[in-house]
MIDO-929384 format. One record per residue: residue in one letter; x, y, z of N, C-alpha, C in turn. Coordinates in pm, whole numbers, padded with zeros to 5 digits, always signed. Layout:
REM residues N
AXYZXYZXYZ...
REM end
This chain:
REM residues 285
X-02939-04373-05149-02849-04263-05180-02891-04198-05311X-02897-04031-05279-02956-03991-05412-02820-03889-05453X-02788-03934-05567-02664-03785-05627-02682-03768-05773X-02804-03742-05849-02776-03703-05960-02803-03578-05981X-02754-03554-06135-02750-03390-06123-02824-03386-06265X-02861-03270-06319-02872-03230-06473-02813-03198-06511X-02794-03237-06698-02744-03171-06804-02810-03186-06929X-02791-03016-06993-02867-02940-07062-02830-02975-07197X-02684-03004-07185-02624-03039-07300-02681-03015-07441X-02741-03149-07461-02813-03174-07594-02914-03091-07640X-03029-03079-07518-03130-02973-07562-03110-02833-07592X-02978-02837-07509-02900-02654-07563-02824-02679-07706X-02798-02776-07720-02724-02766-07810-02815-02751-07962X-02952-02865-07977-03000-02827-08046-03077-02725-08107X-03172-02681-07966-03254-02553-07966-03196-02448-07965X-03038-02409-07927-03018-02271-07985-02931-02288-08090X-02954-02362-08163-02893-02417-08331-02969-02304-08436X-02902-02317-08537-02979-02307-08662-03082-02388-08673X-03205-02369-08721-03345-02476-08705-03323-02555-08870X-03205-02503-08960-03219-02545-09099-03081-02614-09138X-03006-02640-09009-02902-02700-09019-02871-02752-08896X-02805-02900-08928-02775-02992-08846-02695-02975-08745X-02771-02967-08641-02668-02951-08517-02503-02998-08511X-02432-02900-08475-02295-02990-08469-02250-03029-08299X-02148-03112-08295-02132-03133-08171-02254-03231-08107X-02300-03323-08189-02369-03383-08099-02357-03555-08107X-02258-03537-08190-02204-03700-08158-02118-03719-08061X-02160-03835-07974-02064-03852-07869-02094-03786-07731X-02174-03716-07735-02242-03668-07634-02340-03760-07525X-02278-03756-07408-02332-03869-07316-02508-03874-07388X-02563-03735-07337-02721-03785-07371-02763-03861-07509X-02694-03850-07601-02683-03965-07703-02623-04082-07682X-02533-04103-07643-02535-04237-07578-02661-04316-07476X-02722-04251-07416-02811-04269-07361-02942-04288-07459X-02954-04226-07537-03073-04273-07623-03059-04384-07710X-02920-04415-07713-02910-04561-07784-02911-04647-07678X-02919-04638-07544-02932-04746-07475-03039-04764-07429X-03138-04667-07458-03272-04677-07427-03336-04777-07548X-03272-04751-07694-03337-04814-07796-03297-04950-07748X-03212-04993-07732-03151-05131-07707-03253-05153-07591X-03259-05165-07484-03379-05181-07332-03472-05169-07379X-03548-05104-07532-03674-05106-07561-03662-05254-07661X-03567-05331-07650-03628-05439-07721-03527-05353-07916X-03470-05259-07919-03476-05255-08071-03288-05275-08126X-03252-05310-08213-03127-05298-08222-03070-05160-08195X-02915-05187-08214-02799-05087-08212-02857-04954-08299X-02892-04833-08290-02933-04746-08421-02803-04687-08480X-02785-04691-08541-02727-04572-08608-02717-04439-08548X-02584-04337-08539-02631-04216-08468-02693-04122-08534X-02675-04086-08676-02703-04058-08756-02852-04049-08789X-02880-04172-08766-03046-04218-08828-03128-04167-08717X-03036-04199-08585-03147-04137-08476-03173-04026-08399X-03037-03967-08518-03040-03780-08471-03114-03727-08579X-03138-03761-08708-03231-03755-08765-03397-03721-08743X-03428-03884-08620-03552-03900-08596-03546-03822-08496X-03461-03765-08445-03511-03713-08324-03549-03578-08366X-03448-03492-08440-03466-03367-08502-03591-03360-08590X-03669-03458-08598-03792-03424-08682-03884-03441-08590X-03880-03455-08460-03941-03464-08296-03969-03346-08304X-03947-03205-08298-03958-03074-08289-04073-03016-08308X-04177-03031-08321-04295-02956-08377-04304-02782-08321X-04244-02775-08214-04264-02609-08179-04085-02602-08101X-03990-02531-08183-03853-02502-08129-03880-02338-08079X-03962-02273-08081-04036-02159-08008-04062-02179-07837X-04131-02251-07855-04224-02292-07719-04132-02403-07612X-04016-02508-07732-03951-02530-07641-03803-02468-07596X-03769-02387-07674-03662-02275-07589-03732-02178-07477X-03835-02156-07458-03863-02085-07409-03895-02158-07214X-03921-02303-07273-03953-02410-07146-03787-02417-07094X-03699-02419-07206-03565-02459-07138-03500-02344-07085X-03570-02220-07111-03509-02085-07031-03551-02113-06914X-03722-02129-06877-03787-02130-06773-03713-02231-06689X-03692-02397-06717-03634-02491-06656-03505-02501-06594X-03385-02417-06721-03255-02473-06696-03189-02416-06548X-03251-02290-06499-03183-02263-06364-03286-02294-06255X-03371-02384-06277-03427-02498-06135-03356-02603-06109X-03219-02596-06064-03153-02660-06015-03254-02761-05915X-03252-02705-05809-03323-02730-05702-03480-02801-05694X-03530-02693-05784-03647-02819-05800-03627-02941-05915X-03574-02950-06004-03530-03051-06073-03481-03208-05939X-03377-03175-05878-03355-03261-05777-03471-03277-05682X-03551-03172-05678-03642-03247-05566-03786-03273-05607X-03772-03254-05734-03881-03310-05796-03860-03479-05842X-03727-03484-05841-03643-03630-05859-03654-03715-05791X-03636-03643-05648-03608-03708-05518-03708-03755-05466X-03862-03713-05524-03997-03726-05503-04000-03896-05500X-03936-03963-05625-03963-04064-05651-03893-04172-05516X-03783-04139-05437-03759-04235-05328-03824-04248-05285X-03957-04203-05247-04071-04219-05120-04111-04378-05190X-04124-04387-05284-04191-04536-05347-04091-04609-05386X-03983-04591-05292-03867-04701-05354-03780-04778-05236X-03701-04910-05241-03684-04933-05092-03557-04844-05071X-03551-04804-04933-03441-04735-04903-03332-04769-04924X-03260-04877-04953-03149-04920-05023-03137-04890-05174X-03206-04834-05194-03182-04776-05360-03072-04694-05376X-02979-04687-05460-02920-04585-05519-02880-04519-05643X-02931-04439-05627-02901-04332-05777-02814-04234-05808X-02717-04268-05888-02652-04156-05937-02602-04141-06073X-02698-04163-06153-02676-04070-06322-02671-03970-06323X-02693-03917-06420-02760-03803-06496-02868-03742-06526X-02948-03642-06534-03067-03620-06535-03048-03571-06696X-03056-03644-06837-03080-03583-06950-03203-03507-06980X-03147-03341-07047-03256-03286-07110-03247-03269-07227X-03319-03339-07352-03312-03361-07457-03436-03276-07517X-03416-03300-07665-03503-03299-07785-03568-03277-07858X-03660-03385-07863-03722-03447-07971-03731-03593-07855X-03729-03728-07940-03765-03854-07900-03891-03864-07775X-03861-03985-07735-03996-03987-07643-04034-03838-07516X-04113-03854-07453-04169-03747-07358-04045-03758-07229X-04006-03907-07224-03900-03937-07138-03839-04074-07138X-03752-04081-07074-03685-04188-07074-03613-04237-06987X-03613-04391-06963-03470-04441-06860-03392-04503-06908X-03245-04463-06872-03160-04605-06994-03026-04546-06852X-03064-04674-06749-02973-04708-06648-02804-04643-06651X-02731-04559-06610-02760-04547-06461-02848-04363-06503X-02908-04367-06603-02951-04229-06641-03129-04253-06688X-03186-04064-06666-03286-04058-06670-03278-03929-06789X-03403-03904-06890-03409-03819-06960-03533-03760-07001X-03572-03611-06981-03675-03586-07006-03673-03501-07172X-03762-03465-07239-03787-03405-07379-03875-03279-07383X-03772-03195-07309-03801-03068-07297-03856-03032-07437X-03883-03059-07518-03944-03031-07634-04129-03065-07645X-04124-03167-07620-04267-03232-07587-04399-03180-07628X-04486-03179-07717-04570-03100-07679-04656-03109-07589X-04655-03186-07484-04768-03192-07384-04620-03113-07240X-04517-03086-07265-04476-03036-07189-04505-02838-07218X-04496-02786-07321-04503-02709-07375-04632-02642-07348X-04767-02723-07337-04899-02715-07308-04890-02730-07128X-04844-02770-07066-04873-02793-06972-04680-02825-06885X-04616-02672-06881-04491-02642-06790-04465-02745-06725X-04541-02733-06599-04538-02803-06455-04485-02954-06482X-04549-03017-06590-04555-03171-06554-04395-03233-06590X-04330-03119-06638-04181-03170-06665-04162-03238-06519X-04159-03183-06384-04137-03222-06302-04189-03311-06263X-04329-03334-06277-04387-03494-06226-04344-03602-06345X-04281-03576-06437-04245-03624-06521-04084-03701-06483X-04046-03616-06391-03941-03668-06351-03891-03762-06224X-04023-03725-06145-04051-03875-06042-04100-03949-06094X-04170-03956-06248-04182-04103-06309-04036-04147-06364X-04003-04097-06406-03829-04142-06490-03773-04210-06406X-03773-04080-06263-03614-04148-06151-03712-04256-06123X-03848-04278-06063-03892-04403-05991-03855-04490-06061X-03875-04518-06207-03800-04605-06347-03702-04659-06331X-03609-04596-06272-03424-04629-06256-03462-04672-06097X-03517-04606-06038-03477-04716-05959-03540-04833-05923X-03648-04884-05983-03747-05012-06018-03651-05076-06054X-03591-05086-06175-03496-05127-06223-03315-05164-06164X-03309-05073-06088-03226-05104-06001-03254-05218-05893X-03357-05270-05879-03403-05386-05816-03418-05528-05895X-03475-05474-05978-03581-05551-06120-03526-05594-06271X-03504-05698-06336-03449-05719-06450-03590-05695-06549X-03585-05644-06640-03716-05665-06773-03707-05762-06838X-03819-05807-06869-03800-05937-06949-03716-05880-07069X-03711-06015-07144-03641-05960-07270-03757-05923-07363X-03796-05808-07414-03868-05740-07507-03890-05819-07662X-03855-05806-07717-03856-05876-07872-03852-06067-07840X-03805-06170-07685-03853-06232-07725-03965-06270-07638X-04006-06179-07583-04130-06175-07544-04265-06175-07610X-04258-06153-07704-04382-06067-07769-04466-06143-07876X-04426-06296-07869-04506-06334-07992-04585-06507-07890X-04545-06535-07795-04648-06599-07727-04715-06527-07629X-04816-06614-07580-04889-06544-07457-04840-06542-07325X-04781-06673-07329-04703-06662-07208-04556-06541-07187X-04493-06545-07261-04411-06396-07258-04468-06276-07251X-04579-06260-07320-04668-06138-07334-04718-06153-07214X-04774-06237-07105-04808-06211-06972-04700-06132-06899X-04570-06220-06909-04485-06205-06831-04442-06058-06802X-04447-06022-06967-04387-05862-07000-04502-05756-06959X-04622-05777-06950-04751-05712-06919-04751-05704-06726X-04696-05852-06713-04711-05813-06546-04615-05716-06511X-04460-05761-06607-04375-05642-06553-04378-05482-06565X-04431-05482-06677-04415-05331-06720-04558-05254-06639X-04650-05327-06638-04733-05277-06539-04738-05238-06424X-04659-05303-06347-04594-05291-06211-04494-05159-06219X-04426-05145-06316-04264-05083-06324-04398-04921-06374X-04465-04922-06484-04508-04796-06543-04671-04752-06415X-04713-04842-06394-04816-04797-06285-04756-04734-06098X-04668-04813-06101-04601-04709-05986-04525-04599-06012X-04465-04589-06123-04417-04421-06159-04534-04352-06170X-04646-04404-06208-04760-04298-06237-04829-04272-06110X-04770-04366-05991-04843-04370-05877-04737-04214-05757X-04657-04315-05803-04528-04231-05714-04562-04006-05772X-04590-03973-05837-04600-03835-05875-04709-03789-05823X-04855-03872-05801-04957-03848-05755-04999-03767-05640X-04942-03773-05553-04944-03670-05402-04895-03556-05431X-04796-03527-05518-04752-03389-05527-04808-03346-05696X-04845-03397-05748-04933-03339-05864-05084-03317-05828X-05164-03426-05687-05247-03340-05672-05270-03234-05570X-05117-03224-05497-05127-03127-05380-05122-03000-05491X-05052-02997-05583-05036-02877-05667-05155-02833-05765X-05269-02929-05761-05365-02912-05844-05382-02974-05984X-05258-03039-06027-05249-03074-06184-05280-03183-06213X-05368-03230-06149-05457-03405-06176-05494-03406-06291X-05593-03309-06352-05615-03385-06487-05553-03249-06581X-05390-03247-06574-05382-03212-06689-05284-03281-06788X-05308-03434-06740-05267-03563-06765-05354-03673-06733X-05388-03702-06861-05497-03817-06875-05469-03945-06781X-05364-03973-06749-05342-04093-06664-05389-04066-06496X-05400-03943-06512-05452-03944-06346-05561-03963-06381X-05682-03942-06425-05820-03949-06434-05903-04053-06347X-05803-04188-06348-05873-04286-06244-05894-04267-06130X-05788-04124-06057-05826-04107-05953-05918-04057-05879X-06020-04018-05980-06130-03921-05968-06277-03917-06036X-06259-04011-06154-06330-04101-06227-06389-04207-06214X-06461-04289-06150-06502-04432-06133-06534-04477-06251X-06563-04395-06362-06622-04469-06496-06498-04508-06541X-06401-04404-06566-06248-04439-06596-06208-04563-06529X-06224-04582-06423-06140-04685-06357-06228-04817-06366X-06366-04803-06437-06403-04915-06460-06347-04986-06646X-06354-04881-06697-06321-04907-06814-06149-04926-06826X-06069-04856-06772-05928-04930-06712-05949-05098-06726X-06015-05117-06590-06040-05268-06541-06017-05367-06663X-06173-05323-06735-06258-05404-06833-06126-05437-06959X-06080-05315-07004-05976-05321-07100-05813-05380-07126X-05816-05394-06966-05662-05475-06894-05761-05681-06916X-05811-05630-06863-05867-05787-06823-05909-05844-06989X-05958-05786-07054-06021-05826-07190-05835-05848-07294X-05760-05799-07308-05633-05783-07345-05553-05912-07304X-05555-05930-07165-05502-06027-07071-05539-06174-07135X-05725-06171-07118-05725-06309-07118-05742-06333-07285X-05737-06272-07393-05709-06260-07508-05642-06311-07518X-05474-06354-07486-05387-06416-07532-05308-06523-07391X-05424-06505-07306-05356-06631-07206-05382-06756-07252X-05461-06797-07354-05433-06928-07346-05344-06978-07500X-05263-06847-07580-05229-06837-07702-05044-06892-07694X-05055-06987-07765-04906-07083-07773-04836-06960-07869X-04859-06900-07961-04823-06796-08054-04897-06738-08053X-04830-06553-08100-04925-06458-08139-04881-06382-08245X-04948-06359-08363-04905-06331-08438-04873-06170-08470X-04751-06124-08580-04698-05983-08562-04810-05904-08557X-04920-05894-08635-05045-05805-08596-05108-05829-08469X-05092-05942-08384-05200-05982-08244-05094-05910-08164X-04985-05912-08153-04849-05877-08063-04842-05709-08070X-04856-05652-08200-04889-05499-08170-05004-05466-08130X-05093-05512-08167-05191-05489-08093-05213-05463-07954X-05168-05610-07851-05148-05592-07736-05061-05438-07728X-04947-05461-07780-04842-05351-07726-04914-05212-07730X-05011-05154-07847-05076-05065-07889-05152-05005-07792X-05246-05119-07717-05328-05118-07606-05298-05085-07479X-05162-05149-07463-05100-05137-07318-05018-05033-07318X-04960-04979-07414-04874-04873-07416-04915-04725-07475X-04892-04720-07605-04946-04545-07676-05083-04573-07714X-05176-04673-07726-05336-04624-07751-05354-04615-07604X-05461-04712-07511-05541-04687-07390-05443-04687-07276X-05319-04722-07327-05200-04712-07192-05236-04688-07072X-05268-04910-07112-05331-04951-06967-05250-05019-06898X-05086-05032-06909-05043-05075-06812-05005-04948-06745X-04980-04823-06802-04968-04711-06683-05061-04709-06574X-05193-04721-06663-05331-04684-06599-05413-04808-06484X-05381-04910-06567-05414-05021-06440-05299-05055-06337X-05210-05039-06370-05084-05046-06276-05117-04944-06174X-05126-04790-06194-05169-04714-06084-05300-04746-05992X-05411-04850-06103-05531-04826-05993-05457-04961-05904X-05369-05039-05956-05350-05124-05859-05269-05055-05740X-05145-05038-05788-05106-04940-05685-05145-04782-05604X-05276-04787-05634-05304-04686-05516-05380-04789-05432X-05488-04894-05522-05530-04983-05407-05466-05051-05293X-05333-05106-05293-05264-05148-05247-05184-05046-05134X-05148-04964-05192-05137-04862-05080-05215-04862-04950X-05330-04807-05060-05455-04796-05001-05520-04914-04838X-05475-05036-04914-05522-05109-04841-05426-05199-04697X-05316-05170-04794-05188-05264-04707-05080-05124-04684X-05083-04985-04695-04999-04949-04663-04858-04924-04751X-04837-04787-04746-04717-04780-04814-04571-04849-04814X-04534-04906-04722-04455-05052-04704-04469-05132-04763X-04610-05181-04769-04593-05312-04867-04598-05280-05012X-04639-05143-05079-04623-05165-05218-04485-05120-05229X-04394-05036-05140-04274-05087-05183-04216-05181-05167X-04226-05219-05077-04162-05361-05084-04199-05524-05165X-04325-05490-05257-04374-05509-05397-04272-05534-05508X-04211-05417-05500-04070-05389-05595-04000-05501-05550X-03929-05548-05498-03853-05703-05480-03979-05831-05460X-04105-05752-05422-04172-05937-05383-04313-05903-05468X-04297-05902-05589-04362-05882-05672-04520-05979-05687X-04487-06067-05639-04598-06124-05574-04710-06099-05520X-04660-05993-05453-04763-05887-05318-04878-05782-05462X-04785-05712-05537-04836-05674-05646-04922-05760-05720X-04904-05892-05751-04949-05984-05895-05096-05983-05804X-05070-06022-05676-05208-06056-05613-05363-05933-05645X-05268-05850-05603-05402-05704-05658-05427-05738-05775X-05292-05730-05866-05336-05707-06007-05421-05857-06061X-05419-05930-05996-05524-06052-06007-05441-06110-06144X-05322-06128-06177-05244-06112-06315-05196-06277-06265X-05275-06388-06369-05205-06535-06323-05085-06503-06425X-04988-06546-06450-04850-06577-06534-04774-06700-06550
REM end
């Protein structure tokens, strides 16, 4: 069951603000609530609203370029939802969704923080490149509803042995390589493969060898590590996430292989028997 809708709320509220004074009206606003529950699911404490309307308002690098995306966006009703809806094809049919579709900011490019999804109409890689708001948003909804199946490990106490750091690497790989998988058919029926570095494997063999090499070298780095220390632990995170963000990237070559090989059934049904997944990803835990 799919019923969510958008709201503009926050991103209207800030971008047609004064750019030299603090937005008003934005405490208490669902999509702020939502970004503190994203900080909390990322592993970080309670923030402050204050502190993180702050960080977000210094997110802005072009309030030009992104009013002008939220003129273009805010009356695609229609494709918003069915750019959403993209993401059920990779999910089991018992899924159901019904948040919110947040359009924010500043903060990350996007976000999930259950029963809601949020994109950052501000972005500069949205700003550079329109279109991908929408494939941007069958990664989010596929997110919520992974998760609607799927618990995450716990984040912060994951992160300082190897064995948690497997655990959290098999999951998030699985969870961020099929959102990157799930957008793929309709980003390259539309042509926009590489105007996002994470598709590149699909078309690249050098890419997808160096993917491989860089998941596997990371992996067995800290599989046989009883502790890892706060510099070895960002590191990993660095690698797998905002530097070579190779669990997006090896997660997709697994999941197109798997597709590929067993059929779109079994990598959804991956999502509950995660097993079927670990096997491609060759990931012991």
């Amino acid at each position: 069951m799919f019923s969510m809708s958008p709201d503009w709320s926050f991103a209207k509220r800030i971008l047609e603000s004064d750019p030299d004074r603090f937005p008003a009206g934005l405490s208490g606003l669902p999509a702020l609530k939502a970004l503190i529950r994203h900080q909390i699911l990322s592993g970080n404490s309670s923030p402050d609203e204050d502190t993180l309307l702050s960080d977000v308002l210094q997110n802005i690098p072009d309030r030009n370029g992104a009013h002008l995306l939220l003129t273009e966006w805010e009356n695609r009703d229609n494709d918003i939802i069915e750019y959403s809806r993209e993401a059920l094809r990779y999910l089991p049919g018992k899924t159901r969704l019904s948040g919110k579709i947040f359009f924010v900011a500043g903060y990350d490019i996007g976000f999930v923080a259950p029963p809601d999804v949020a994109i950052n109409i501000a972005h500069q890689h949205f700003i550079k490149y329109p279109d991908d708001v929408g494939y941007y948003l069958t990664h989010e909804v596929h997110h919520l509803g992974f998760l609607s199946h799927r618990t995450m490990p716990p984040i912060r106490e994951s992160l300082h042995t190897g064995e948690g750091q497997l655990k959290l690497i098999f999951f998030l790989t699985q969870m961020e390589g099929m959102a990157v998988h799930a957008a793929y058919n309709r980003r390259k029926a539309e042509g926009h493969l590489e105007d996002d570095d994470d598709y590149r494997l699909y078309y690249d063999p050098a890419t997808c060898s160096d993917i491989r090499a860089g998941f596997r070298e990371i992996c067995d780095s800290i599989a046989d590590k009883e502790v890892l220390t706060d510099s070895e632990a960002s590191a990993v995170l660095n690698a797998m996430s905002s530097g070579e963000r190779l669990w997006y990237r090896y997660g997709a070559l697994v999941s197109a292989k798997l597709e590929n090989e067993l059929g779109l059934d079994a990598l959804v049904a991956s999502i509950n028997e995660p097993d079927i997944f670990m096997e491609y990803a060759q990931i012991q835990v």
